[in-house]
FIRODO-74081 format. One record per residue (C-alpha): residue number from 0; residue in one letter; x, y, z. Coordinates in Angstrom, 1 decimal. Layout:
! FIRODO-74081
+-----+---+--------+--------+--------+
!   k ! r !      x !      y !      z !
+-----+---+--------+--------+--------+
! NUM ! A !      X !      Y !      Z !
...
+-----+---+--------+--------+--------+
//
This chain:
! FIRODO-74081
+-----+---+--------+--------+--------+
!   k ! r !      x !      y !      z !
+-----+---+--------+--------+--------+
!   0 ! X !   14.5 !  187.4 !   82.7 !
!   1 ! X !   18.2 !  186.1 !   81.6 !
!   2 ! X !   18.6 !  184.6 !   85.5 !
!   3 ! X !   15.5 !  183.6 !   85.3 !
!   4 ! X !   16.1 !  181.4 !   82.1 !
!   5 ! X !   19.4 !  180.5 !   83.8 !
!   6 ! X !   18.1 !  179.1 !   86.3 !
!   7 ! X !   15.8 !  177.2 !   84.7 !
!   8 ! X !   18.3 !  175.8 !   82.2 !
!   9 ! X !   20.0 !  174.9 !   85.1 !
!  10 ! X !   17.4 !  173.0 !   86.6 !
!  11 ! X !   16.8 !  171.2 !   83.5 !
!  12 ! X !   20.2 !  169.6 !   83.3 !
!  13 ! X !   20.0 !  168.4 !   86.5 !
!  14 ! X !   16.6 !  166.9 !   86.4 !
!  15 ! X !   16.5 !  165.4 !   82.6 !
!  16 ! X !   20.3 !  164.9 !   82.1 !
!  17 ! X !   21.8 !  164.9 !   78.4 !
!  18 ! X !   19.8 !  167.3 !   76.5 !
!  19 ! X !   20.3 !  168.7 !   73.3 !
!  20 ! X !   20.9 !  172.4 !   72.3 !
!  21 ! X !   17.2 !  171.9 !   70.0 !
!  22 ! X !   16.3 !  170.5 !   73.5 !
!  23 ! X !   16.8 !  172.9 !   75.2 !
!  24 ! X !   15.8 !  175.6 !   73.0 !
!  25 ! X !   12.6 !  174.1 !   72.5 !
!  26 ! X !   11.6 !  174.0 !   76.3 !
!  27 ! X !   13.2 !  177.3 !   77.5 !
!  28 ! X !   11.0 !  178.9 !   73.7 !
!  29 ! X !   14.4 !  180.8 !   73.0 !
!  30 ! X !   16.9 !  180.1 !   69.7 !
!  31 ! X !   19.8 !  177.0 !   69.8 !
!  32 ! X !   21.8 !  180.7 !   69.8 !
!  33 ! X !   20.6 !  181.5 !   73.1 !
!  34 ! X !   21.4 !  178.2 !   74.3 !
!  35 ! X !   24.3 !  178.0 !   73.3 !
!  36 ! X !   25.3 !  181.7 !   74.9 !
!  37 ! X !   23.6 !  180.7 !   78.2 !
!  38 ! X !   25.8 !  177.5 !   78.5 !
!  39 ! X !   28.9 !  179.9 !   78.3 !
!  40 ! X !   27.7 !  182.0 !   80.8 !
!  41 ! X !   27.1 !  179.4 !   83.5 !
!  42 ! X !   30.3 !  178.1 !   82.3 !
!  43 ! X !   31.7 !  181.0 !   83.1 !
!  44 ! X !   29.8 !  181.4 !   86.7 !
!  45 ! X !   31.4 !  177.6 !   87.8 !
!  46 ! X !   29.0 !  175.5 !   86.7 !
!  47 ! X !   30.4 !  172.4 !   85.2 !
!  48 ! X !   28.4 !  171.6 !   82.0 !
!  49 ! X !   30.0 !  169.0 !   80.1 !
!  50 ! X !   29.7 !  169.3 !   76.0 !
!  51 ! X !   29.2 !  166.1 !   74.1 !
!  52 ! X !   29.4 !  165.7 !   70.2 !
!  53 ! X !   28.0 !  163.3 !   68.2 !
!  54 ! X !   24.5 !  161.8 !   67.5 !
!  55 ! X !   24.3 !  161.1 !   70.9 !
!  56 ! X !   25.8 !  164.1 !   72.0 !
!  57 ! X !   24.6 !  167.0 !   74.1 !
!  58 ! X !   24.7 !  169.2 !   77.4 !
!  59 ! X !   25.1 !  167.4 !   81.2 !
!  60 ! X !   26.2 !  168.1 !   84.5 !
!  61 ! X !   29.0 !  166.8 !   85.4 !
!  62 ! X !   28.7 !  163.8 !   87.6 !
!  63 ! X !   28.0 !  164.5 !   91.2 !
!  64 ! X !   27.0 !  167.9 !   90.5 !
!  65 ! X !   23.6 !  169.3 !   92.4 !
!  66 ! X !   22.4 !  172.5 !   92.6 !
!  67 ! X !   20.7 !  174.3 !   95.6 !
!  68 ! X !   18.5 !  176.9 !   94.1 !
!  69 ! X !   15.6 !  175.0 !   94.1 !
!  70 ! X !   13.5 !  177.9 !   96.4 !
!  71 ! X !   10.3 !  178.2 !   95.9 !
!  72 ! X !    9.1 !  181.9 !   94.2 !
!  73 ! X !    5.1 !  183.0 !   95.2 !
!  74 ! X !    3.8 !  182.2 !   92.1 !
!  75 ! X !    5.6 !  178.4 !   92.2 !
!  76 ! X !    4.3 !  177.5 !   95.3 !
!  77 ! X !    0.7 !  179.1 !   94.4 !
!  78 ! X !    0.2 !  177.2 !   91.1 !
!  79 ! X !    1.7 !  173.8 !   92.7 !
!  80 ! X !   -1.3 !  174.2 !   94.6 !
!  81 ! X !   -4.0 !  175.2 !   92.2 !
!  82 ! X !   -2.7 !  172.5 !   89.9 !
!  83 ! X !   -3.5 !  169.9 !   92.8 !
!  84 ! X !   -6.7 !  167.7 !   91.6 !
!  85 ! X !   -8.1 !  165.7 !   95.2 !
!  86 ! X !  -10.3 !  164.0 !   93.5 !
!  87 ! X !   -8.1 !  162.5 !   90.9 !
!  88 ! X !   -5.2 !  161.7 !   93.4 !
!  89 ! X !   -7.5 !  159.8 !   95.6 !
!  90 ! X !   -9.1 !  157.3 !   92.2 !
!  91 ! X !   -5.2 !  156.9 !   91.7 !
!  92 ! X !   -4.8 !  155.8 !   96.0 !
!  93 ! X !   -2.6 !  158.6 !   96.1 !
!  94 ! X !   -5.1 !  160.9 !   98.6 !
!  95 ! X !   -2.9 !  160.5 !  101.4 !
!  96 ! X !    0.0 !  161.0 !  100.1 !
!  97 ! X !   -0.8 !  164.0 !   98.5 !
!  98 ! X !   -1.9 !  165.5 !  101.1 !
!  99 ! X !    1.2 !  164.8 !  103.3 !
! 100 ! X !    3.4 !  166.3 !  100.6 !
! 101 ! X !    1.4 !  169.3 !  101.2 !
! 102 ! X !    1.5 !  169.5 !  104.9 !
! 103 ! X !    5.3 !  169.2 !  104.4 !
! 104 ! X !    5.6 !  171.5 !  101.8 !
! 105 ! X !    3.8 !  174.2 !  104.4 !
! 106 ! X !    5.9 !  173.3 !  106.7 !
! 107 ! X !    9.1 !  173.9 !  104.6 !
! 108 ! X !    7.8 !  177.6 !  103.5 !
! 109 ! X !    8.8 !  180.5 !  105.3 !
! 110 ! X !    5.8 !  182.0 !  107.2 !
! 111 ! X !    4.4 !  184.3 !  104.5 !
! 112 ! X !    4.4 !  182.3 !  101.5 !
! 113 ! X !    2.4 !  179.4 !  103.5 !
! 114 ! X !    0.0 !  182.0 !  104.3 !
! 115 ! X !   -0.2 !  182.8 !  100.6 !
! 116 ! X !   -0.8 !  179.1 !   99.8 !
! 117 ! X !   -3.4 !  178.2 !  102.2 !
! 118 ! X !   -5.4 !  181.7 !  101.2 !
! 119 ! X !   -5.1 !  180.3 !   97.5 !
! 120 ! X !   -6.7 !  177.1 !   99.3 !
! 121 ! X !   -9.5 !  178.6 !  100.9 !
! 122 ! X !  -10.4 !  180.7 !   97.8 !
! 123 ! X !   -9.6 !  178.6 !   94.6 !
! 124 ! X !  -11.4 !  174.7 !   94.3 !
! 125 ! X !  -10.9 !  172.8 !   91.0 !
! 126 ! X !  -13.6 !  170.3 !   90.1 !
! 127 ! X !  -12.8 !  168.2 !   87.3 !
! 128 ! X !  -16.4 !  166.0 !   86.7 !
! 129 ! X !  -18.6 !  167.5 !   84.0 !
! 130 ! X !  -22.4 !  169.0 !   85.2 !
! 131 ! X !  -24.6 !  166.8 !   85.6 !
! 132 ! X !  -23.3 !  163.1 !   85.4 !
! 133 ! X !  -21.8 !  161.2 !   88.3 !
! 134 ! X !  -18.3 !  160.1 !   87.9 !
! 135 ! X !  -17.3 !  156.6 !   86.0 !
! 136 ! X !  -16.5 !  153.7 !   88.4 !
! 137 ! X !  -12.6 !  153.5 !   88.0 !
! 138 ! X !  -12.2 !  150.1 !   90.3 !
! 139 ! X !   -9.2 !  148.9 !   88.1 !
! 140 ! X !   -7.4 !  152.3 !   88.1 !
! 141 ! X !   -5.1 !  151.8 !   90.8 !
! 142 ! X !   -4.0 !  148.5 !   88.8 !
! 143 ! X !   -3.5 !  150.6 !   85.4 !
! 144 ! X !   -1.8 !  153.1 !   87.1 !
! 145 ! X !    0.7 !  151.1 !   88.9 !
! 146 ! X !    1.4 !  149.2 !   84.9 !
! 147 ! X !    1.9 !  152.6 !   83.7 !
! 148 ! X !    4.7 !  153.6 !   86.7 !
! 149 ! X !    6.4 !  150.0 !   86.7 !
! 150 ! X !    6.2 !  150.1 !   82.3 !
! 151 ! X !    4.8 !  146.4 !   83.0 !
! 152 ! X !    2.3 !  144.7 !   80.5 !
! 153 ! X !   -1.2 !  144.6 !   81.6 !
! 154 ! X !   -3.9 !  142.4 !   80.7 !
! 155 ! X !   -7.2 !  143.3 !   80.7 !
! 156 ! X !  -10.7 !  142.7 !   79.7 !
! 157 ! X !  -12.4 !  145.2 !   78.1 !
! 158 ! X !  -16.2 !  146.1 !   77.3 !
! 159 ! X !  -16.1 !  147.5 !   73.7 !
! 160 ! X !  -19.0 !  150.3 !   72.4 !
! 161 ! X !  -21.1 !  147.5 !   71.2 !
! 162 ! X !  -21.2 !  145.5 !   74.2 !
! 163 ! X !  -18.9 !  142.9 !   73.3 !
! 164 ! X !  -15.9 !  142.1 !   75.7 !
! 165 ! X !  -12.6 !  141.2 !   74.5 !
! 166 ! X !   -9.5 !  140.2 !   76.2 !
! 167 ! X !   -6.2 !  141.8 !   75.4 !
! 168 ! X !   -2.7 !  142.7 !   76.6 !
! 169 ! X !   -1.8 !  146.1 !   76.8 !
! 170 ! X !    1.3 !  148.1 !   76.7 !
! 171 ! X !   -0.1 !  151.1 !   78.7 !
! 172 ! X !    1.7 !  154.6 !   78.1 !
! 173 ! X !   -0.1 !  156.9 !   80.4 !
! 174 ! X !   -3.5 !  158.2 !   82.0 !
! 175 ! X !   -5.8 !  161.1 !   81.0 !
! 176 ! X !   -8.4 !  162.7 !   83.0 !
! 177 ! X !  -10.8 !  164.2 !   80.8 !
! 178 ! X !  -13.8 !  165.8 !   81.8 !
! 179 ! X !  -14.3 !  163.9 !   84.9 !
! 180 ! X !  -13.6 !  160.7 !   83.0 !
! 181 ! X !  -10.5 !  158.3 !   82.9 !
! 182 ! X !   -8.6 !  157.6 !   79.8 !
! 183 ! X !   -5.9 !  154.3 !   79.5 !
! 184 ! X !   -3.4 !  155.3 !   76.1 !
! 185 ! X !   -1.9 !  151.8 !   75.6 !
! 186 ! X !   -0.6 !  150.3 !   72.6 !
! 187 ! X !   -2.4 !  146.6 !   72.0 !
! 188 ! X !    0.2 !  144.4 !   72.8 !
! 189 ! X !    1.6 !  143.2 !   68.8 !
! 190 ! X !    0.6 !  146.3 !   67.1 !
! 191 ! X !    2.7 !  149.3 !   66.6 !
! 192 ! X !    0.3 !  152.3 !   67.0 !
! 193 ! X !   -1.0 !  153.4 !   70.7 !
! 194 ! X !   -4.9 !  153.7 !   71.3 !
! 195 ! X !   -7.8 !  155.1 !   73.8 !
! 196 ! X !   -9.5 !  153.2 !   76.4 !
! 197 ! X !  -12.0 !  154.0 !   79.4 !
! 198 ! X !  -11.2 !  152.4 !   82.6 !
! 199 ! X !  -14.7 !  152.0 !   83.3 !
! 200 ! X !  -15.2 !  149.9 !   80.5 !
! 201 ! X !  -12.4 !  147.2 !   82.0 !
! 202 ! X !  -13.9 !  144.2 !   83.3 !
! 203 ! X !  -10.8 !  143.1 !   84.6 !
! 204 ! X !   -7.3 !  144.6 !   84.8 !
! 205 ! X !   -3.6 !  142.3 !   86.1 !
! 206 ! X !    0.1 !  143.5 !   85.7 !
! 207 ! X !    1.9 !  140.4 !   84.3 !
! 208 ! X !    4.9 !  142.0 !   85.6 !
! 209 ! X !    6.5 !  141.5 !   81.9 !
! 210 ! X !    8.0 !  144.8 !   80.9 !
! 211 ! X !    7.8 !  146.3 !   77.8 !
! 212 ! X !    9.9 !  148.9 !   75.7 !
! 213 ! X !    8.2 !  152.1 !   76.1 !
! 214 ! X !    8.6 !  153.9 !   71.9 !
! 215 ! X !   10.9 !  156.4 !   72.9 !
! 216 ! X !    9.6 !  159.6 !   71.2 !
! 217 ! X !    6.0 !  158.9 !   71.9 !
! 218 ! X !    4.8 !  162.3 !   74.0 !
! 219 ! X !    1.0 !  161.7 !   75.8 !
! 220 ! X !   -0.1 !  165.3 !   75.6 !
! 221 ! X !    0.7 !  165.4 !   72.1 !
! 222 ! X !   -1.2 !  162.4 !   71.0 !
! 223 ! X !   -4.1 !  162.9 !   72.7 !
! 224 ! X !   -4.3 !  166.4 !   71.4 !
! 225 ! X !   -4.7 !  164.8 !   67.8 !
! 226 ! X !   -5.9 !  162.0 !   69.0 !
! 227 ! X !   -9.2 !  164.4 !   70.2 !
! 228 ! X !   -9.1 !  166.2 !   67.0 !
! 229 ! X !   -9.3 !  163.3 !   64.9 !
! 230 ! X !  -12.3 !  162.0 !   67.1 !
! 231 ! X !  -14.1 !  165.2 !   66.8 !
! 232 ! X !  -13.5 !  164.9 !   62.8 !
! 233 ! X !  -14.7 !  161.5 !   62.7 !
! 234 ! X !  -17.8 !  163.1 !   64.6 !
! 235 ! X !  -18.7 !  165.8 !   63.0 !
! 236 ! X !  -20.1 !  164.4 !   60.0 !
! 237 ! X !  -22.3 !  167.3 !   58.7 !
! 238 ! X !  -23.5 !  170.6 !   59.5 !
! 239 ! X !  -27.0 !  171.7 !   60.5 !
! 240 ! X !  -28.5 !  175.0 !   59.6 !
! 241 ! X !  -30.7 !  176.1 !   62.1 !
! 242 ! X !  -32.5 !  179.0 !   63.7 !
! 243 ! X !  -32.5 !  179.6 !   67.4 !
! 244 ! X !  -34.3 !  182.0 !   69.2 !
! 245 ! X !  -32.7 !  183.6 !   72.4 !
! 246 ! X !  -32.8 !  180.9 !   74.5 !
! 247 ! X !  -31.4 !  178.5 !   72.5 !
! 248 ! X !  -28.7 !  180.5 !   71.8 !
! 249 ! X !  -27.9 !  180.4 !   75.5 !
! 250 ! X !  -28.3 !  176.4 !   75.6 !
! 251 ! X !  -26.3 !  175.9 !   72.7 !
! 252 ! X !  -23.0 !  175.8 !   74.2 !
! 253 ! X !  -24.1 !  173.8 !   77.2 !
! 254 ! X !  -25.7 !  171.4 !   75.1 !
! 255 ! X !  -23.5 !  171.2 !   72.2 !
! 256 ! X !  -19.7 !  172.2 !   73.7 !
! 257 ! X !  -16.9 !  173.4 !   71.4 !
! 258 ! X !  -19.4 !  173.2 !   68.1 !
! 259 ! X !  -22.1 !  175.1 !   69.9 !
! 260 ! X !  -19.7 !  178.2 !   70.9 !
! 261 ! X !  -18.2 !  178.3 !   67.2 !
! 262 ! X !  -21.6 !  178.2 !   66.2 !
! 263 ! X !  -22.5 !  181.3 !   67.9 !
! 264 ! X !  -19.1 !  183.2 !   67.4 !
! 265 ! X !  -20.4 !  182.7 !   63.2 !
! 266 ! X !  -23.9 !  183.6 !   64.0 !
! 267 ! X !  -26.1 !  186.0 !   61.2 !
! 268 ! X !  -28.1 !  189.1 !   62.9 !
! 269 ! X !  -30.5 !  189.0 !   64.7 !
! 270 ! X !  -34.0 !  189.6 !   63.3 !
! 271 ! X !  -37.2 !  191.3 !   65.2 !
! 272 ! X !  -37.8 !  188.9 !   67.4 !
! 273 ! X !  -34.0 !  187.9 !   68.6 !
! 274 ! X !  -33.8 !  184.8 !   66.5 !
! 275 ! X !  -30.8 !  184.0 !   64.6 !
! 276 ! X !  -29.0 !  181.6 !   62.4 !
! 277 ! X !  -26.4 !  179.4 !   62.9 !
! 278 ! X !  -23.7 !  176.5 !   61.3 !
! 279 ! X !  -24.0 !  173.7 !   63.7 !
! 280 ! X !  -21.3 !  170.9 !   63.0 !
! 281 ! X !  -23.6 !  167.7 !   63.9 !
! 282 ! X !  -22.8 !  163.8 !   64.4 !
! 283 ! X !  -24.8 !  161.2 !   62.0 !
! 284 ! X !  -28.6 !  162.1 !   61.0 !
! 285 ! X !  -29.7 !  159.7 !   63.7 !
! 286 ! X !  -27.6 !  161.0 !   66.6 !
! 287 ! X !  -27.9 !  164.7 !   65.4 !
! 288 ! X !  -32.0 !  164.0 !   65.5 !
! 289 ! X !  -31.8 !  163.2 !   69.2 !
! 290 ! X !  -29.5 !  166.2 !   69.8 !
! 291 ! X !  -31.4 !  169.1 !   68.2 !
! 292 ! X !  -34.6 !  168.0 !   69.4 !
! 293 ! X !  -33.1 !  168.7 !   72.6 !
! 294 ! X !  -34.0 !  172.2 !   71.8 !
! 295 ! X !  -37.0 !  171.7 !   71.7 !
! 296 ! X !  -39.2 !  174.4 !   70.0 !
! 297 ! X !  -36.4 !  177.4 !   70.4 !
! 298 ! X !  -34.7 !  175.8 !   67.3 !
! 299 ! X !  -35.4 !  175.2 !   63.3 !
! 300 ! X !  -33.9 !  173.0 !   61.4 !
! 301 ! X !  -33.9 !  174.6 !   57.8 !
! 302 ! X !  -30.8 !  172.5 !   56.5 !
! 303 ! X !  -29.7 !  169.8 !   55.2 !
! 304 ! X !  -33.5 !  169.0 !   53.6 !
! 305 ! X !  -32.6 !  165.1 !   54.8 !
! 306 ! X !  -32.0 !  166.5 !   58.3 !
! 307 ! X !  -34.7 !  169.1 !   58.4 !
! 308 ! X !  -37.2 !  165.9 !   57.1 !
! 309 ! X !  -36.2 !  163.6 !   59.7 !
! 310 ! X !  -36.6 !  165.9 !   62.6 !
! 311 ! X !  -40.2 !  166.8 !   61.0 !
! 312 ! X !  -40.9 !  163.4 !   60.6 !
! 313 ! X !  -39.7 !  162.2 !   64.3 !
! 314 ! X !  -41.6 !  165.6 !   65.9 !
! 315 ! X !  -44.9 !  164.1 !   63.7 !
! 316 ! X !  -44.8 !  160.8 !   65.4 !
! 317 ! X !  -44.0 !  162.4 !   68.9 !
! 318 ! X !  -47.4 !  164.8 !   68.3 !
! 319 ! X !  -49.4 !  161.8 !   67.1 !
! 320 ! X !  -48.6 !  159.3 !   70.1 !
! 321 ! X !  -48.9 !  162.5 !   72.7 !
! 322 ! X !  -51.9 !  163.7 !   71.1 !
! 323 ! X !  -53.4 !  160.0 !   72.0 !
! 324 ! X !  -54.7 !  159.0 !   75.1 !
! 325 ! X !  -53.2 !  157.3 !   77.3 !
! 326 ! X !  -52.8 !  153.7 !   77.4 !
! 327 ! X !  -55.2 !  152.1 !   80.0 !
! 328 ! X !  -56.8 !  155.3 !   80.8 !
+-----+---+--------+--------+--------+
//
């Protein structure tokens, strides 16, 4: 494990440069301590690390310096390609390439390990797109993608929720691929705090060629991890009480996601007939109408009373205009 973490320390010098003990520490999920007695041991191997003080201070390679231990173990070269996404590569134009820099990746294995990886590609296929709904049109990624490589600022129109289209120039930060879908996280050029937008909702999309000053600390994964959890806060405006009978509770998590698994895991007993009841966290009265009717009759809503009265009321009008013949008949 020590070699291992060697290794990798190793690695991390000579790809990132100056890092910090807390750096360090933080990526290898060991103590500063063990940093600190890991850099005396490669010290002590003939590795020239170079010790800086000071605020801007840290661990480097010395200049020149380049390791050769950059094999491939089975594991690595499996899980470089499961983590492959086609799909997404080719949105971005990057099809081809991708899939020269695995033919020469095969070609650079020894003969057992490329067996290994073309097995894992016969066997394992990842498909990003949600059930059920066709991919977004992404015409303008190519352009966002390129802004977000170069750091250029990109202006763009964009078709808002409501319809309205706006023009703006963006500083963009990075891509998501979520659920099939394409994410921009790009910080309105003039304003100082980075928000969401989906490439299929840009009209229009040109690099200026201007760069910008990308914020230093900002870190993608991380806000778009509470960038989703404040979306799904915002959201979730109110919990339903239902009861479901069996098959509902099967639909519920296809249906309803994240909040209709939770739901389930806090579910009451069972009574005679299999039904159950369940805490569903719901969007506004008007959108969570729509939803749980969904479920047709294998659901009752028995709380809030607003919610149970508007889904009575809305189920009324359906049974009156059903129940009357139909028009020019």
């Amino acid at each position: 494990m020590r070699a291992d973490r060697l290794l990798s320390l190793l690695l991390l010098l000579q790809n990132r440069g100056r890092m910090t003990a807390t750096e360090l520490a933080a990526e290898l999920e060991v103590s500063p301590r063990t940093v600190y007695r890991d850099i005396e041991a490669l010290g002590a191997a003939g590795i020239p690390v170079r010790s800086e003080r000071g605020p801007d201070g840290g661990y480097s390679l010395m200049d020149g310096y380049r390791t050769r231990l950059t094999g491939l173990s089975d594991a690595e070269a499996e899980s470089l390609f499961l983590a492959g996404v086609p799909g997404a590569a080719r949105e971005l134009g990057l099809g081809a390439v991708l899939a020269t820099a695995q033919l020469k990746l095969q070609a650079a294995l020894p003969p057992g390990l490329a067996d290994r990886a073309r097995r894992l590609q016969d066997r394992f296929h990842l498909d990003a797109p949600a059930w059920f709904r066709d991919t977004d049109p992404v015409p303008h990624l190519a352009s966002v993608a390129h802004a977000v490589w170069e750091q250029h600022t990109l202006r763009v129109q964009y078709r808002a929720w409501g319809g309205t289209v706006a023009e703006r120039e963006l500083h963009p930060l990075g891509l998501v691929l979520k659920g099939g879908i394409w994410y921009a996280v790009a910080t309105p050029a003039g304003t100082p705090s980075p928000r969401t937008y989906r490439i299929s909702r840009l009209l229009s999309a040109e690099a200026t060629h201007t760069p910008f000053d990308r914020p230093p600390a900002f870190d993608l994964a991380a806000y778009w991890t509470d960038s989703s959890r404040r979306l799904e806060s915002q959201l979730h405006q109110a919990t339903a009480r239902l009861r479901i009978s069996p098959r509902a509770q099967r639909l519920l998590p296809m249906q309803f996601g994240t909040a209709g698994t939770q739901a389930l895991k806090t579910a009451g007993p069972p009574d005679d007939d299999g039904w159950t009841e369940v805490n569903l966290p719901v969007e506004t009265p008007s959108v969570a109408v729509g939803d749980l009717l969904r479920l047709g009759t294998e659901a009752e809503v028995l709380g809030p009373e607003e919610l149970r009265g508007e889904v009575g009321r809305v189920a009324a009008e359906l049974a009156r205009r059903y129940g009357e013949p139909t028009p020019g008949t």
